[in-house]
N, C-alpha and C positions, 0 to 999 in steps of 0.2 A: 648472522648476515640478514639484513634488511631486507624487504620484496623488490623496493629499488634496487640494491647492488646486486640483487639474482638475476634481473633485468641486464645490470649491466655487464654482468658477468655469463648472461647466458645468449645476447643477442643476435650471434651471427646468426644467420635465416640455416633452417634445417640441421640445427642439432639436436638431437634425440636427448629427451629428458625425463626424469622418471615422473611419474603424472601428478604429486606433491611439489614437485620442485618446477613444472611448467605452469602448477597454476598460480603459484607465488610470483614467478615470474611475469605472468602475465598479470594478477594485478599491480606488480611495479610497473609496469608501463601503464598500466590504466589510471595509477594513482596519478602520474606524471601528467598526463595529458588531460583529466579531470582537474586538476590545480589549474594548469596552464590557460585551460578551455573553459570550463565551468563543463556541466552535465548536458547542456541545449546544446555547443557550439563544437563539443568533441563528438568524434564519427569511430564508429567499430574498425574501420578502415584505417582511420589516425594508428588506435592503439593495436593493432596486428603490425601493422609498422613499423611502429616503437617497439615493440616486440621480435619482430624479427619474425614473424611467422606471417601462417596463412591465414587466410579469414575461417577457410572449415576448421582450423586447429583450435582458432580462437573459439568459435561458438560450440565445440564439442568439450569445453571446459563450462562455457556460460552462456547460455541460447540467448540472452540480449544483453543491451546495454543497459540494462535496468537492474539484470541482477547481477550484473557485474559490479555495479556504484552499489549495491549491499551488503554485497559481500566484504568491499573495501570497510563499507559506514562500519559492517558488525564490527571487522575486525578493530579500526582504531577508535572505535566505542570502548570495545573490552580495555585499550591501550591506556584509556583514559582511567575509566574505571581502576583499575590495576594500582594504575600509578598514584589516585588520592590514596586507595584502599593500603597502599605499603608509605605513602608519607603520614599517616592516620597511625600505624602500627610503629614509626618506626623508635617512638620515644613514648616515655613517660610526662613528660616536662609537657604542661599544654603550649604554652609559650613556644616553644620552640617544637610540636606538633604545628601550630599555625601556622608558621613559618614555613617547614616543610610541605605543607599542603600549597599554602602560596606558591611555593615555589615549582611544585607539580604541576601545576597549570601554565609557569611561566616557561617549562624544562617543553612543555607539552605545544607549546603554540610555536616555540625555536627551533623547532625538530625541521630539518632541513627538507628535508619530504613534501610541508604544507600540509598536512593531513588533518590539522585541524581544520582547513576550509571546508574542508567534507563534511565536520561533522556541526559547527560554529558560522560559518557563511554559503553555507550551501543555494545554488540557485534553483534547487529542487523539494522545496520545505514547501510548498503544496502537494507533494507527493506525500498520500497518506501513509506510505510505510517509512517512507526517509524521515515523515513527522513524527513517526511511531519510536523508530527507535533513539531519534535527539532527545526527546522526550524521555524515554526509558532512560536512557546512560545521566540526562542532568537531575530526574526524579532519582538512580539508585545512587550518586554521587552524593547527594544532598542526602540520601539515607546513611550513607555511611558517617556523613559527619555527622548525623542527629543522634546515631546511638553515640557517640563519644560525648555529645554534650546532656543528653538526657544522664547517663549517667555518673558523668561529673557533677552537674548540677542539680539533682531531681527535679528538674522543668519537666513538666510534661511532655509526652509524644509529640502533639500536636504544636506546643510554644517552641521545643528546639527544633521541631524539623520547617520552622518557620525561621530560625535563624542560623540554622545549616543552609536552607536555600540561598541568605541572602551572604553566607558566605563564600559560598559558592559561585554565584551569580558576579560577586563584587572580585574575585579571582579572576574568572573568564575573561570577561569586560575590561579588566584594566590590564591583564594579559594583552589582549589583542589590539590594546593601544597604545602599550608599552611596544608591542613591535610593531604595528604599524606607521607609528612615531621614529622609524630606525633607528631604535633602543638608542634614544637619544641619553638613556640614565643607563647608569651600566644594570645589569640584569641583579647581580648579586644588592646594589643599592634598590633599583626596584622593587625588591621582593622585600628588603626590609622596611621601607617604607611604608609598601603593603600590608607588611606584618604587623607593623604597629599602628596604623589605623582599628588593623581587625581586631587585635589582641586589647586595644582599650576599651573596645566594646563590650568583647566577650569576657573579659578577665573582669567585669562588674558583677556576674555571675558566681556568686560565694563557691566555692566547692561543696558537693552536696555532705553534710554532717561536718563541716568545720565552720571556722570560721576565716579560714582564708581562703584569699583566689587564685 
């Protein structure tokens, strides 16, 4: 169950819940009214609301609204993370590792939630610790694809984690305008598409000790 459906599942005002399952709760309603609002225009006030609770219950979980929106970033930081880190593992085939990776990103921005806008259009990215960790999750994203191609290819450190970034980056990006466009192309055609721009790229890249790609 999602921290939304614990939200919605837990919202009539004053029901007793164990201190794991209220604070889930409570950032599903944070997530919600952060999306909706952005971080300026949402009020602690909003999300006790959405919540179903008091104000004292709410800040006896998160004393502001600042590490409230962190706790949210960490979590669908690691969400992301996770998700390249198991399309990365989930085949041998790099072709169709590609693909899976694309596709985590596009699985990742359709999540009904919006929680990519926390971490991808955030209106709080002068914030130096919101900078810190978009930062962290697209810096160890791009690590994770750099060892699969350093290895593949014996590129060096420094030349694949310079073409993990821009796999990664050209995922995101056309992720977030593939839906922003209201997945005018179906999602399974978008990813292929995607897939075979990136895969023409990379698949120039000999495999390292052979001589195919």
């Amino acid at each position: 169950m999602t921290a939304i459906e614990q939200t919605e599942a837990a919202r009539p005002r004053g029901t007793r819940l164990p201190r794991r399952a209220r604070r889930n709760q409570l950032l599903g309603a944070a997530q919600e009214v952060f999306v909706a609002q952005g971080y300026h225009s949402a009020a602690m006030d909003d999300i006790a609301e959405r919540a179903g609770v008091s104000k004292p219950v709410l800040y006896q979980h998160f004393p502001g609204k600042l590490d409230l929106y962190l706790a949210l970033l960490d979590q669908h930081c690691e969400s992301l993370l996770h998700a390249v880190r198991t399309a990365l593992a989930s085949t041998t085939d790099n072709s169709l590792r590609v693909r899976a990776t694309m596709d985590a990103y596009f699985a990742y921005v359709e999540d009904d939630g919006g929680a990519f806008r926390l971490v991808f259009e955030s209106d709080l990215t002068n914030e130096p610790a919101v900078r810190e960790r978009v930062d962290k999750v697209t810096h160890e994203c791009a690590e994770a694809i750099c060892e699969v191609i350093a290895e593949d290819t014996g590129l060096s450190r420094a030349e694949s984690m310079l073409l993990a970034s821009g796999l990664g980056g050209l995922a995101q990006v056309v992720a977030r305008s593939w839906l922003h466009s209201d997945r005018s192309v179906p999602r399974d055609q978008a990813v292929q598409l995607l897939t075979s721009l990136a895969w023409r790229g990379i698949a120039g890249f000999p495999l390292h000790g052979t001589d195919h790609h």
